[in-house]
PDB file with one MODEL, atoms N, CA, C and O in Angstrom:
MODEL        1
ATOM      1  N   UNK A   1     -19.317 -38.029   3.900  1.00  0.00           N
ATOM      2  CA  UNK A   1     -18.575 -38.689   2.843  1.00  0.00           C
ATOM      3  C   UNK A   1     -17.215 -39.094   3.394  1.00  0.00           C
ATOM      4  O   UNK A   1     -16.740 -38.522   4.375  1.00  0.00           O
ATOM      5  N   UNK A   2     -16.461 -40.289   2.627  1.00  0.00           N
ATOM      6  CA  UNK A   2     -15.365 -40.451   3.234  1.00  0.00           C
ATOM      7  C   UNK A   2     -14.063 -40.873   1.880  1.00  0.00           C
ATOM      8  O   UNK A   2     -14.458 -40.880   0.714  1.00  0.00           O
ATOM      9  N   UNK A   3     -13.394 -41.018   2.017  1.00  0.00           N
ATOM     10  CA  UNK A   3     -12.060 -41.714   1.195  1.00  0.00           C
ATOM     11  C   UNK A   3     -12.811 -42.840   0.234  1.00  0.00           C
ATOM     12  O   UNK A   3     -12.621 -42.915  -0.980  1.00  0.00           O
ATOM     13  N   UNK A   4     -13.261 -43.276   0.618  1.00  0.00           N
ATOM     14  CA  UNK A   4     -13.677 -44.239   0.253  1.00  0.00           C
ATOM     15  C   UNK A   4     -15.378 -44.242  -0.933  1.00  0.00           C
ATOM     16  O   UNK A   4     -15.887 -45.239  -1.445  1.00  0.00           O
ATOM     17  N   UNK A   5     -15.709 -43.255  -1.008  1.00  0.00           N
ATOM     18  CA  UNK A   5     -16.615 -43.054  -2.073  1.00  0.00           C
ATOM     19  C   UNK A   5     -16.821 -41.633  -3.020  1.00  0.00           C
ATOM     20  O   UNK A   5     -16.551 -40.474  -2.705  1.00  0.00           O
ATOM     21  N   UNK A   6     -17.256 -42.032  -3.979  1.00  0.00           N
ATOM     22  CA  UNK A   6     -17.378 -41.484  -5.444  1.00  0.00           C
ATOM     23  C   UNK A   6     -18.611 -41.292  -5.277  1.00  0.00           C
ATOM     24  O   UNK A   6     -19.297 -42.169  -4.750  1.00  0.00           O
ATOM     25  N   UNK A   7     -19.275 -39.820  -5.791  1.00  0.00           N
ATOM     26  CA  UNK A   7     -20.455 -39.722  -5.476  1.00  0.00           C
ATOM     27  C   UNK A   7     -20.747 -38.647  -7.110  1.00  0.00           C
ATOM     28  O   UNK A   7     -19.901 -37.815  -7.437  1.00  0.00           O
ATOM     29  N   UNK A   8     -21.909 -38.850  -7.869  1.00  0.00           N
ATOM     30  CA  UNK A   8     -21.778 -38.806  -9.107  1.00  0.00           C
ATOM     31  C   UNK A   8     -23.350 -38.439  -8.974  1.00  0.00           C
ATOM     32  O   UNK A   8     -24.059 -39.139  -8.251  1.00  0.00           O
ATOM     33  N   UNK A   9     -23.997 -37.112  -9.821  1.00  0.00           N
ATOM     34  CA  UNK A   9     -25.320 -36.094  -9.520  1.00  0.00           C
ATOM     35  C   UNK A   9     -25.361 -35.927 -11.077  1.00  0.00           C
ATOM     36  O   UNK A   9     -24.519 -35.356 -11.769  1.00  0.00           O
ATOM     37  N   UNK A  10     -26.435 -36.500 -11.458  1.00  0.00           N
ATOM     38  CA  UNK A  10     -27.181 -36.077 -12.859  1.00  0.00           C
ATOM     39  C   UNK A  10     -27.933 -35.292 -13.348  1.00  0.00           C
ATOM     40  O   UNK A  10     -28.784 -36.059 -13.800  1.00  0.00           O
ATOM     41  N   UNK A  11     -28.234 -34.372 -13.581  1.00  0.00           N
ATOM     42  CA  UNK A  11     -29.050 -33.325 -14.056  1.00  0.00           C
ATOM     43  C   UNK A  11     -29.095 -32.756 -15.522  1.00  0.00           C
ATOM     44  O   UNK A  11     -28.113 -32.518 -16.226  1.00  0.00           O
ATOM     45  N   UNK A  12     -30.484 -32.575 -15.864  1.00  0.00           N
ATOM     46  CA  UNK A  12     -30.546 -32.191 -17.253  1.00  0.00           C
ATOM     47  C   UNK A  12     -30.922 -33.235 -18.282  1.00  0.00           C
ATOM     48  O   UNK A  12     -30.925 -32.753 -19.415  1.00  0.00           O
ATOM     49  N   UNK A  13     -31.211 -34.404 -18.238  1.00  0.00           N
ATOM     50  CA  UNK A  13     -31.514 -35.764 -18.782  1.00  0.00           C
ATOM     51  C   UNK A  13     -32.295 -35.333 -20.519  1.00  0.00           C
ATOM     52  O   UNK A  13     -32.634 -34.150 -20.498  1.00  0.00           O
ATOM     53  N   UNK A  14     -32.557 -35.883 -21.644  1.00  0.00           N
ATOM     54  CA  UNK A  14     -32.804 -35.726 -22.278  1.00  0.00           C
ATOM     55  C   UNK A  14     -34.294 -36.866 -22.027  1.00  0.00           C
ATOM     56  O   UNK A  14     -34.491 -38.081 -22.068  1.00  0.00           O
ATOM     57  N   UNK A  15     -35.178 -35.515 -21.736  1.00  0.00           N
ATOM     58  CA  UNK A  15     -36.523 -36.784 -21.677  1.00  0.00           C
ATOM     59  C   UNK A  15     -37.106 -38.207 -22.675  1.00  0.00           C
ATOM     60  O   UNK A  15     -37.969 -39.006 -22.312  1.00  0.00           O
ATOM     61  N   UNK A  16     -36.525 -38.220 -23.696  1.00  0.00           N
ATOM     62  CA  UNK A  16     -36.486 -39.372 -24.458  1.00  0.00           C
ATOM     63  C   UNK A  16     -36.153 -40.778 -24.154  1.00  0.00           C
ATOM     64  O   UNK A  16     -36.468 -41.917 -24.497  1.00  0.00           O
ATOM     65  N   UNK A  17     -35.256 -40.063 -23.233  1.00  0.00           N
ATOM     66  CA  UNK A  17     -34.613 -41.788 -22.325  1.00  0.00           C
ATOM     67  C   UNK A  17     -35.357 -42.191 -21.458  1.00  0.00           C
ATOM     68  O   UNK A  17     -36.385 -41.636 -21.070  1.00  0.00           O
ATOM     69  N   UNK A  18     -34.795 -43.417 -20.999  1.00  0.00           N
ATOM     70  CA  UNK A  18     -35.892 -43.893 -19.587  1.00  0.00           C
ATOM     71  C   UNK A  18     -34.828 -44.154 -18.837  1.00  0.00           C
ATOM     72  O   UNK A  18     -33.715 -44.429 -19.284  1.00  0.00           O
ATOM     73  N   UNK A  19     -35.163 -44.071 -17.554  1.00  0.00           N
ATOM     74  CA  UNK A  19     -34.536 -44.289 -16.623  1.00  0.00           C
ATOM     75  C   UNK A  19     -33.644 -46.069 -16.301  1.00  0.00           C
ATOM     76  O   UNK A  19     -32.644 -46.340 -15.636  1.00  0.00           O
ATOM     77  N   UNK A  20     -34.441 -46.817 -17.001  1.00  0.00           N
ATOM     78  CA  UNK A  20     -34.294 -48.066 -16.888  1.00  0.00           C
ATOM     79  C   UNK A  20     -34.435 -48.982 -18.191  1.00  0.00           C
ATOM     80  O   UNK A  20     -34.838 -48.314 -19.144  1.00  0.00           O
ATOM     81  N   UNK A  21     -34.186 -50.494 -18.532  1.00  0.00           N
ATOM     82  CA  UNK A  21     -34.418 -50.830 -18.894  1.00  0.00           C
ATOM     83  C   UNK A  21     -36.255 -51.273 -19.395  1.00  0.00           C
ATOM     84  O   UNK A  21     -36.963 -51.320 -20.400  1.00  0.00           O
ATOM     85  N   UNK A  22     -36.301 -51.437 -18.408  1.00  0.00           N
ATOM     86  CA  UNK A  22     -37.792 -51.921 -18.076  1.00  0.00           C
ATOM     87  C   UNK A  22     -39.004 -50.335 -18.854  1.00  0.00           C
ATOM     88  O   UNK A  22     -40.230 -50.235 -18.903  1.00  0.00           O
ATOM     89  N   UNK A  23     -38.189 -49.640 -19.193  1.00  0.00           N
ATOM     90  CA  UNK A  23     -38.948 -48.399 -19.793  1.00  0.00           C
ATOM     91  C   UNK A  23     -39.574 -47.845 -19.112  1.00  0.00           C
ATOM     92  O   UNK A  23     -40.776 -47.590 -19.168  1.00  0.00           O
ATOM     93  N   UNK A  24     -38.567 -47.512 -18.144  1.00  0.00           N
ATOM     94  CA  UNK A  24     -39.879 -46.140 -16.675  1.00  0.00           C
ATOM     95  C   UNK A  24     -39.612 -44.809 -17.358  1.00  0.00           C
ATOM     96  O   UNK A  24     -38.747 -44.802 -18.233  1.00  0.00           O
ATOM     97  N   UNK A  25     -39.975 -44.168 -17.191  1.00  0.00           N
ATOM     98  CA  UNK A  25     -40.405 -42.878 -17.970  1.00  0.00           C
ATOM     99  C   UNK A  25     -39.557 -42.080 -16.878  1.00  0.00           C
ATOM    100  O   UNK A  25     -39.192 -42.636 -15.843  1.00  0.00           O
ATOM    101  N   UNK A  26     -39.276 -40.804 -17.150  1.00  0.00           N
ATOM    102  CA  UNK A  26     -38.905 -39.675 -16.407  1.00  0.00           C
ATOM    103  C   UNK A  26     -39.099 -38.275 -16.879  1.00  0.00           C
ATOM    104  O   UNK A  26     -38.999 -38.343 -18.104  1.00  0.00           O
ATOM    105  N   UNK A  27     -39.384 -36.721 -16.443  1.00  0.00           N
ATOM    106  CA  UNK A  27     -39.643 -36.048 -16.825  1.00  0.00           C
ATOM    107  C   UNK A  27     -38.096 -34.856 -16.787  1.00  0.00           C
ATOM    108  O   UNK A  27     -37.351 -35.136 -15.849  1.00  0.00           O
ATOM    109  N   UNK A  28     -37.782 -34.084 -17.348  1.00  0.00           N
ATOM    110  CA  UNK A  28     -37.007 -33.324 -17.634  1.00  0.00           C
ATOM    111  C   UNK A  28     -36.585 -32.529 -15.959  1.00  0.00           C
ATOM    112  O   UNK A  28     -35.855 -31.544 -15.851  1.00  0.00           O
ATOM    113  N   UNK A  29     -37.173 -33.167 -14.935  1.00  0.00           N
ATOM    114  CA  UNK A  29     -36.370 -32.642 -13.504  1.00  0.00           C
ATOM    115  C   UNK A  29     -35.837 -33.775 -12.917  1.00  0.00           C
ATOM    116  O   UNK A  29     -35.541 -33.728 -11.723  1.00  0.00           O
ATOM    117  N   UNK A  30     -35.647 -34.898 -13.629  1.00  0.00           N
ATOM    118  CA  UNK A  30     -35.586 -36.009 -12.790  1.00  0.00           C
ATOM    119  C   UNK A  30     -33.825 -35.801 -12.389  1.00  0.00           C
ATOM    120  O   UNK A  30     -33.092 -35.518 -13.337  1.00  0.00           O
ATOM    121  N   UNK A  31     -33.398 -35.901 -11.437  1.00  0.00           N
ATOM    122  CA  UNK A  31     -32.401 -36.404 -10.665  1.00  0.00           C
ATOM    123  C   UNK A  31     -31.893 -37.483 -10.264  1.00  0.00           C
ATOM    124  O   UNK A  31     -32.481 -38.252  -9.503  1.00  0.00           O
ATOM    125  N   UNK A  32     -30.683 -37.681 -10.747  1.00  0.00           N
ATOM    126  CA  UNK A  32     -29.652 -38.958  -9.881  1.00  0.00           C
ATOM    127  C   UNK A  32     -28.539 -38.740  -9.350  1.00  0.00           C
ATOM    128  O   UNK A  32     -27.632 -38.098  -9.880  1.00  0.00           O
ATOM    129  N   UNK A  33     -28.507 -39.238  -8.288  1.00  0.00           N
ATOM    130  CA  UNK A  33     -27.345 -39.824  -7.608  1.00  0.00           C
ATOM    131  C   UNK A  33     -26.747 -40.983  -7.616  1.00  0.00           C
ATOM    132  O   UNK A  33     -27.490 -41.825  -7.112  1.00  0.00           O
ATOM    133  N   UNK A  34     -25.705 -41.438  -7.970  1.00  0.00           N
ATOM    134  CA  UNK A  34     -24.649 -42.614  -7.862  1.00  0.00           C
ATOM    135  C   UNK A  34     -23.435 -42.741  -6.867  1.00  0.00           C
ATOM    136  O   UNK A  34     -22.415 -42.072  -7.029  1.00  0.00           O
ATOM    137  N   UNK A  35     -23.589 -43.607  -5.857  1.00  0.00           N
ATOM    138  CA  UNK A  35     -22.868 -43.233  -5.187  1.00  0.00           C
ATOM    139  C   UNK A  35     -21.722 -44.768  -4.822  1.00  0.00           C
ATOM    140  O   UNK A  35     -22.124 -45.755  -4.206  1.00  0.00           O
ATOM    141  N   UNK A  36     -20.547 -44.639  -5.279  1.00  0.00           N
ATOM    142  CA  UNK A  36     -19.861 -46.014  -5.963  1.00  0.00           C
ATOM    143  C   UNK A  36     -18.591 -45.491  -4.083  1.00  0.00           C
ATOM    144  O   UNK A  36     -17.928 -44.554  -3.638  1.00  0.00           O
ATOM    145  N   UNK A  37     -18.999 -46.848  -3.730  1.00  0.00           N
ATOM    146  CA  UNK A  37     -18.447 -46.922  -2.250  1.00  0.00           C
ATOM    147  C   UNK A  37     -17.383 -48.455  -2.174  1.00  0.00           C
ATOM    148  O   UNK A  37     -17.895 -49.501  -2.573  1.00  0.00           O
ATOM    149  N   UNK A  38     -16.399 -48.469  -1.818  1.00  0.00           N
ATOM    150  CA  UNK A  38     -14.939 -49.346  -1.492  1.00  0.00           C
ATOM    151  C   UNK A  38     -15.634 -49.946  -0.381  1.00  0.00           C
ATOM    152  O   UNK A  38     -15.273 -49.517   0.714  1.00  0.00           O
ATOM    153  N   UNK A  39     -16.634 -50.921  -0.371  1.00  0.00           N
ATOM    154  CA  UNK A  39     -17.198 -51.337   1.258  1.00  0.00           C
ATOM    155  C   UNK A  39     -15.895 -52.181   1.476  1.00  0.00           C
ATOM    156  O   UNK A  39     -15.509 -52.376   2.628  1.00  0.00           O
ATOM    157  N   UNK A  40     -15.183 -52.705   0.367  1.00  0.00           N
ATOM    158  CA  UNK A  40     -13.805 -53.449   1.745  1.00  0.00           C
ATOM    159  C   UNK A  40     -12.827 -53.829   0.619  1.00  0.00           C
ATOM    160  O   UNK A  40     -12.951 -53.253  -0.463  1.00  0.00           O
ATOM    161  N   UNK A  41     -11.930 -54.691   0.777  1.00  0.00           N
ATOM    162  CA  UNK A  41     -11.246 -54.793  -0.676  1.00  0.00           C
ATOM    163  C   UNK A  41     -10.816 -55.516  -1.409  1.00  0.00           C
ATOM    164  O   UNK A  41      -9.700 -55.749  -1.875  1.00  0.00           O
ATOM    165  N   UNK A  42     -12.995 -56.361  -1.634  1.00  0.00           N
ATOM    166  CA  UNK A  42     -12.993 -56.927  -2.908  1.00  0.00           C
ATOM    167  C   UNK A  42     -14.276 -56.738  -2.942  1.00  0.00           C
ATOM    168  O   UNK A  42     -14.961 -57.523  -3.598  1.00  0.00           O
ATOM    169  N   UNK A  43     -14.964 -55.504  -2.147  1.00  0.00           N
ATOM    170  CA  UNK A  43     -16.359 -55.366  -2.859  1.00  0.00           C
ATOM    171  C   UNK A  43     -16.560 -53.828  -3.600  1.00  0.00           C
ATOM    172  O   UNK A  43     -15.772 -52.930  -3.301  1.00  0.00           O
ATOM    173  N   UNK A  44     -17.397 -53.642  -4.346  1.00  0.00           N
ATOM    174  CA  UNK A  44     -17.796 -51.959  -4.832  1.00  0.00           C
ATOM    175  C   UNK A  44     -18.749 -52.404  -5.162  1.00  0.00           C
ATOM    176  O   UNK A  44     -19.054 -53.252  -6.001  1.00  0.00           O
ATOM    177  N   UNK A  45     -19.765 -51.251  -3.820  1.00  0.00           N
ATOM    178  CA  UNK A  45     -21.091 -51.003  -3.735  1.00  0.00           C
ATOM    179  C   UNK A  45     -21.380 -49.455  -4.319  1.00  0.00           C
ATOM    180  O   UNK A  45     -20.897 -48.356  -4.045  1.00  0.00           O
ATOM    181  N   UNK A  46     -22.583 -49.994  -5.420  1.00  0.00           N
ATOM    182  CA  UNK A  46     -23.384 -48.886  -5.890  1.00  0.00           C
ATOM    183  C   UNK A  46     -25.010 -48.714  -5.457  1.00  0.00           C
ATOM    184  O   UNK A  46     -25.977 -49.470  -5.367  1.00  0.00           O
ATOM    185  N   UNK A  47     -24.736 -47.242  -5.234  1.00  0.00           N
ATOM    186  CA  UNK A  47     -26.478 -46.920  -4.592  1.00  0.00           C
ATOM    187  C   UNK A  47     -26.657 -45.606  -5.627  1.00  0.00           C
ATOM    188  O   UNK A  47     -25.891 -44.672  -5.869  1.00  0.00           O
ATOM    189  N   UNK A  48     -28.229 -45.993  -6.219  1.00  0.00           N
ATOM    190  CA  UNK A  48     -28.217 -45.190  -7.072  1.00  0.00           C
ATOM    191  C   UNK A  48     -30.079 -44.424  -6.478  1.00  0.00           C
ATOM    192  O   UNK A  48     -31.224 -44.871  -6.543  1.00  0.00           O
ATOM    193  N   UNK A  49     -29.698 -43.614  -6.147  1.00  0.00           N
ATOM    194  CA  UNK A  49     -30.887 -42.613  -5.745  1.00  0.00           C
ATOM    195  C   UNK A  49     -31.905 -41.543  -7.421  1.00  0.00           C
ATOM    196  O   UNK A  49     -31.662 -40.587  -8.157  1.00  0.00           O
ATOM    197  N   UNK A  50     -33.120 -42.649  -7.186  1.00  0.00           N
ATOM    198  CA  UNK A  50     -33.711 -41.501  -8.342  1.00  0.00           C
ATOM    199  C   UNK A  50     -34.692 -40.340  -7.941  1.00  0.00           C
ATOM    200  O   UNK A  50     -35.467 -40.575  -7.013  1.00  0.00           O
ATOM    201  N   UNK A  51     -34.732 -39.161  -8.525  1.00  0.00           N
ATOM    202  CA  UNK A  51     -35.600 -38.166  -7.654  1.00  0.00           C
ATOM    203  C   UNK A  51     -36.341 -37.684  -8.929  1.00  0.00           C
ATOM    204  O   UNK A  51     -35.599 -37.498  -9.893  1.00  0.00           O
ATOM    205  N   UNK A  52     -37.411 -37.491  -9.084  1.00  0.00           N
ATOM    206  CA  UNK A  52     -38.343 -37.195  -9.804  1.00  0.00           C
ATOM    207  C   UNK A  52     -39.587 -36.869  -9.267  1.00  0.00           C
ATOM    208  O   UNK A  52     -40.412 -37.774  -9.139  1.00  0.00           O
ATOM    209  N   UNK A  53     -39.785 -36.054  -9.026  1.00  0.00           N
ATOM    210  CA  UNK A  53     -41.045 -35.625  -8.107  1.00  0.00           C
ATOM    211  C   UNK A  53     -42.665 -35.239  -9.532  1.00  0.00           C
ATOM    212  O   UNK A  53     -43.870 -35.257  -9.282  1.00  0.00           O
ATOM    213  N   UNK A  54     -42.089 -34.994 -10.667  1.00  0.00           N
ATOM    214  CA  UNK A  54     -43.340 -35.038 -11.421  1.00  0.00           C
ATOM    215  C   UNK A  54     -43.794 -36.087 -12.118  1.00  0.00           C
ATOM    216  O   UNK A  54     -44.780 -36.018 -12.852  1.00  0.00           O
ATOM    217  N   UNK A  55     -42.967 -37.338 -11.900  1.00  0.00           N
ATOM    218  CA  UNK A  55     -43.268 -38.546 -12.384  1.00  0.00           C
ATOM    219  C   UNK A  55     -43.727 -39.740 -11.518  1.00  0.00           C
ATOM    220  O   UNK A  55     -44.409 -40.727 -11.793  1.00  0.00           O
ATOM    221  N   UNK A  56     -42.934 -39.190 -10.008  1.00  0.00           N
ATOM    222  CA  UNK A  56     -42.826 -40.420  -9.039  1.00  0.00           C
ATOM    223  C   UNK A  56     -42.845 -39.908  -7.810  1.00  0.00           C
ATOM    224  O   UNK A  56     -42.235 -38.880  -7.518  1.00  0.00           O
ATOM    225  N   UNK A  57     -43.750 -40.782  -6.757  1.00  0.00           N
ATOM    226  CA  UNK A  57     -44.458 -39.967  -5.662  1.00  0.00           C
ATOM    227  C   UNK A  57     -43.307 -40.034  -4.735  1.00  0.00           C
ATOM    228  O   UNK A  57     -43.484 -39.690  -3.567  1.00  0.00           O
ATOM    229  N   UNK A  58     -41.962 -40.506  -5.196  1.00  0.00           N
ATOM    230  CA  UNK A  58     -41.066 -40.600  -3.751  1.00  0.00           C
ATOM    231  C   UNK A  58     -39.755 -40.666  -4.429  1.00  0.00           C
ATOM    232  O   UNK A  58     -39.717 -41.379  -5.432  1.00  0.00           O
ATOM    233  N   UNK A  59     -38.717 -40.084  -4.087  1.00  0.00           N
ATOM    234  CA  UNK A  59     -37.511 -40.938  -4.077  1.00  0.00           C
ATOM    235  C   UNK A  59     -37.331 -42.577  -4.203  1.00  0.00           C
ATOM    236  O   UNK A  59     -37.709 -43.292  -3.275  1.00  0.00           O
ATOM    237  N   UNK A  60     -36.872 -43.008  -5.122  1.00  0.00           N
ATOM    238  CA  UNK A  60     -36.732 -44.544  -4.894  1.00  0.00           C
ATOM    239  C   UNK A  60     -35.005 -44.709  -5.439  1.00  0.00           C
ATOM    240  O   UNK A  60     -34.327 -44.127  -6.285  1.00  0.00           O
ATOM    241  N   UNK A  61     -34.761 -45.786  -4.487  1.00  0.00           N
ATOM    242  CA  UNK A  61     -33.052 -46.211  -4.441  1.00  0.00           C
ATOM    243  C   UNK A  61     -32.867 -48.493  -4.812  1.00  0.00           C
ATOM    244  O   UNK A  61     -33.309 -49.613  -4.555  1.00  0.00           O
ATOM    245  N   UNK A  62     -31.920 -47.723  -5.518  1.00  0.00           N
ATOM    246  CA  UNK A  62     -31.241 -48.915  -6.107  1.00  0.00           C
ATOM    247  C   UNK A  62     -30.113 -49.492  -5.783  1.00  0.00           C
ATOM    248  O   UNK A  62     -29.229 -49.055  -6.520  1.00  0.00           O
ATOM    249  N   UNK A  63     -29.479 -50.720  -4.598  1.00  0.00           N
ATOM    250  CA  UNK A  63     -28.493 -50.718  -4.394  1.00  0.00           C
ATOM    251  C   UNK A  63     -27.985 -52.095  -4.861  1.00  0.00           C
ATOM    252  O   UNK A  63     -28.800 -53.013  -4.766  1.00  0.00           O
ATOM    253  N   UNK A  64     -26.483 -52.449  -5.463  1.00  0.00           N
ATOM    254  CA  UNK A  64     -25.736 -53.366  -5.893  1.00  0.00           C
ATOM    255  C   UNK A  64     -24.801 -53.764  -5.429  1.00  0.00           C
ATOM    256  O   UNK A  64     -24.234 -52.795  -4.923  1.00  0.00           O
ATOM    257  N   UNK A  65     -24.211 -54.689  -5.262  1.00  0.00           N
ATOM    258  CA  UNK A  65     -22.621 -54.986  -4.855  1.00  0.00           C
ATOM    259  C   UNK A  65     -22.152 -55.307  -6.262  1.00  0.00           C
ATOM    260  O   UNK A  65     -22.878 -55.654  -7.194  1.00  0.00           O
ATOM    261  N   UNK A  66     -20.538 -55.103  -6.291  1.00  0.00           N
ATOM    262  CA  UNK A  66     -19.636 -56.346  -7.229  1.00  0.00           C
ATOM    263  C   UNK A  66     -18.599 -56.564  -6.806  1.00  0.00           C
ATOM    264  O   UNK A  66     -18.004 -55.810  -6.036  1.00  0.00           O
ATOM    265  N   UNK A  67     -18.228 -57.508  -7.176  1.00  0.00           N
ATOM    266  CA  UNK A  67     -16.618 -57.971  -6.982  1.00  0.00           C
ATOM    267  C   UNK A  67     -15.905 -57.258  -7.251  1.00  0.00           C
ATOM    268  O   UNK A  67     -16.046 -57.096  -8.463  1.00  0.00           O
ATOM    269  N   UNK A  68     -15.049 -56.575  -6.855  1.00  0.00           N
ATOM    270  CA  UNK A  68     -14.129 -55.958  -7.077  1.00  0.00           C
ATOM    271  C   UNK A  68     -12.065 -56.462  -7.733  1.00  0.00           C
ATOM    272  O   UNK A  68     -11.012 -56.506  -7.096  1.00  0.00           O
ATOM    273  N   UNK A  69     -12.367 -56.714  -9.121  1.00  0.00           N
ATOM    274  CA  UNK A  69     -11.322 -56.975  -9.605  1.00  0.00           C
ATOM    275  C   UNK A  69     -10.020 -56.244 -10.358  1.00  0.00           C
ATOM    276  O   UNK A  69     -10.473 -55.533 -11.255  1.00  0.00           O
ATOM    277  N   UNK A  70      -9.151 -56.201 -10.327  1.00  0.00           N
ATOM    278  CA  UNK A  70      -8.286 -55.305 -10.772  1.00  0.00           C
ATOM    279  C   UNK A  70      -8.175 -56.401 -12.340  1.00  0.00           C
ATOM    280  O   UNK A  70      -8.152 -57.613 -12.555  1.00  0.00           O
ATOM    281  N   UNK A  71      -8.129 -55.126 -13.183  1.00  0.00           N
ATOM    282  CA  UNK A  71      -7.791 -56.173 -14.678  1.00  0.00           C
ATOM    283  C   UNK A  71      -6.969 -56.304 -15.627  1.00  0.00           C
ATOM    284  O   UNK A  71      -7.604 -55.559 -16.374  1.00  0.00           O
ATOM    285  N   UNK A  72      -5.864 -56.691 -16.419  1.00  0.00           N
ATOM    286  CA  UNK A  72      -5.337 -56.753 -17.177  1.00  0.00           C
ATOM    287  C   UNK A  72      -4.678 -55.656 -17.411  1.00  0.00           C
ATOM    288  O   UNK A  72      -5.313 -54.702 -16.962  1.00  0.00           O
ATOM    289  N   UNK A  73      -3.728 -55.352 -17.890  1.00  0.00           N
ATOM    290  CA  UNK A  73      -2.966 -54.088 -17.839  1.00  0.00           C
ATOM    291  C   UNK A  73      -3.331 -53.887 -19.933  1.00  0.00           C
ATOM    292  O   UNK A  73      -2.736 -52.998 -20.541  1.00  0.00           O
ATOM    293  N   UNK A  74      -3.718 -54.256 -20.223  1.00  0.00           N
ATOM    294  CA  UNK A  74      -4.526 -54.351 -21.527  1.00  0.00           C
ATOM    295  C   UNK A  74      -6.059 -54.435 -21.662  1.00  0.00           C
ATOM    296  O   UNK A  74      -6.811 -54.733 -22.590  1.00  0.00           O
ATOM    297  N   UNK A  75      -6.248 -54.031 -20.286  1.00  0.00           N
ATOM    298  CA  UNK A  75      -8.174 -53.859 -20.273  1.00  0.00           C
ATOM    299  C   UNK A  75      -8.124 -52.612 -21.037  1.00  0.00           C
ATOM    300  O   UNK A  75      -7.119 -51.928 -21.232  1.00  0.00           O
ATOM    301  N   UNK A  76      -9.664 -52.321 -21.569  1.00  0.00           N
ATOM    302  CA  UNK A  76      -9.889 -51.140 -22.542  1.00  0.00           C
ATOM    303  C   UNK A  76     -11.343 -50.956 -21.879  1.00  0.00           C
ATOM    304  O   UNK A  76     -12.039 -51.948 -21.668  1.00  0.00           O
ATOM    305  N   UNK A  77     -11.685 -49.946 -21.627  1.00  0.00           N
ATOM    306  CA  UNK A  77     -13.082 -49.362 -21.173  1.00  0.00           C
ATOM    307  C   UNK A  77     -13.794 -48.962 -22.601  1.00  0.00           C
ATOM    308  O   UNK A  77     -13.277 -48.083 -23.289  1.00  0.00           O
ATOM    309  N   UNK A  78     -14.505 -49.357 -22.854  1.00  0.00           N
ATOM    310  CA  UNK A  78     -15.315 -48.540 -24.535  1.00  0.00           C
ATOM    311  C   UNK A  78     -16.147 -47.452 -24.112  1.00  0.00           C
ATOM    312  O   UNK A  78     -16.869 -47.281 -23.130  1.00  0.00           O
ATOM    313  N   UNK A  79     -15.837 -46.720 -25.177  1.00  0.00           N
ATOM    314  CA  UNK A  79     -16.947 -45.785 -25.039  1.00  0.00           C
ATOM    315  C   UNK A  79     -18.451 -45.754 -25.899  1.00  0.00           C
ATOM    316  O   UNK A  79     -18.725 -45.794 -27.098  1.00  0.00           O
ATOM    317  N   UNK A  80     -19.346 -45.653 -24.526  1.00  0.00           N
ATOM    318  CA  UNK A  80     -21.020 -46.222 -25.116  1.00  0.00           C
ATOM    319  C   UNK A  80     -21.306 -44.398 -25.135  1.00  0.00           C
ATOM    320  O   UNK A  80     -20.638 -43.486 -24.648  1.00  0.00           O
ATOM    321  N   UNK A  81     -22.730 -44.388 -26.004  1.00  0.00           N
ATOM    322  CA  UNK A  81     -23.640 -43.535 -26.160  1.00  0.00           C
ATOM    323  C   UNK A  81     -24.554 -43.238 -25.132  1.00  0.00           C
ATOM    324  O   UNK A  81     -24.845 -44.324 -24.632  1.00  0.00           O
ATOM    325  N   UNK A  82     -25.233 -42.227 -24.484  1.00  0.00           N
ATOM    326  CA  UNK A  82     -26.125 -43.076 -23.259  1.00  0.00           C
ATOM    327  C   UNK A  82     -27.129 -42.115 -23.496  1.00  0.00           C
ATOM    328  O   UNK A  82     -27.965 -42.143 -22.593  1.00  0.00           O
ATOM    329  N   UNK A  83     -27.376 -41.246 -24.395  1.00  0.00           N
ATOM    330  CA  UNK A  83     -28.262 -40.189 -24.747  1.00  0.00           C
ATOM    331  C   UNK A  83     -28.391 -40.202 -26.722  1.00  0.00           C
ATOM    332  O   UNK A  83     -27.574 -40.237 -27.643  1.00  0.00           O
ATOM    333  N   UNK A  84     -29.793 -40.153 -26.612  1.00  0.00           N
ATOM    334  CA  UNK A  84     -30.327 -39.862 -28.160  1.00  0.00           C
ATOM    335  C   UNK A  84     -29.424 -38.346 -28.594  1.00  0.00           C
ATOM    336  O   UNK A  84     -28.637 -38.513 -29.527  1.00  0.00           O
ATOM    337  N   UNK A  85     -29.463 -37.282 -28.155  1.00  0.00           N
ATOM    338  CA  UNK A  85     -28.506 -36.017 -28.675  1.00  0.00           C
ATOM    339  C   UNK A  85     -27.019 -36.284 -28.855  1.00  0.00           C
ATOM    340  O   UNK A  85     -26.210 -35.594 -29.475  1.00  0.00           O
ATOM    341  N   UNK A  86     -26.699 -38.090 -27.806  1.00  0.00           N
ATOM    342  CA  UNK A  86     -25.058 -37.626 -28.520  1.00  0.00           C
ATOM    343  C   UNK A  86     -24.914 -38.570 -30.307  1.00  0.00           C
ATOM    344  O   UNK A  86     -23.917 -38.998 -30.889  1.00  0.00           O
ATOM    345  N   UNK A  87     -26.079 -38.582 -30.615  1.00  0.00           N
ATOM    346  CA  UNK A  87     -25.729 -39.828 -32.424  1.00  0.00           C
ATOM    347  C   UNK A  87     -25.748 -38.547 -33.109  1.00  0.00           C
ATOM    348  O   UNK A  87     -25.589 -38.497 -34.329  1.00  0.00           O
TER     349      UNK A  87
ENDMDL
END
């Protein structure tokens, strides 16, 4: 690991959710990793590692770039729901 990345481990998931939009299923061991990396300075790369071994025969990884913008000194982050137990 270095200066330069954020590394973020999920555990405990409320099996109701899916992992994705697309409605992939996951079972109550499934695991993530997010790992949000400064590749230079105007990109932020995310790699998102899923581990589920009773649903899915392998590890499978998800990786993204974005632009990296600084915003408004009046930006507001909202806060979303991301689990059926928090309504």
């Amino acid at each position: 690991m270095d200066d330069y990345t954020f590394v973020v481990q999920t555990s405990g998931t409320d099996e109701r959710t899916w992992v994705d939009r697309a409605g992939r299923p996951h079972s109550g061991d499934l695991r993530i990793e997010e790992r949000f990396h400064r590749a230079d300075h105007d990109t932020l790369e995310l790699s998102v590692t899923i581990d589920d071994s009773k649903m899915y025969t392998k590890p499978w990884v998800a990786v993204d770039k974005f632009a990296f913008q600084v915003k408004t000194a009046n930006f507001d982050v909202r806060e979303m729901l991301c689990s059926p137990s928090e309504f």
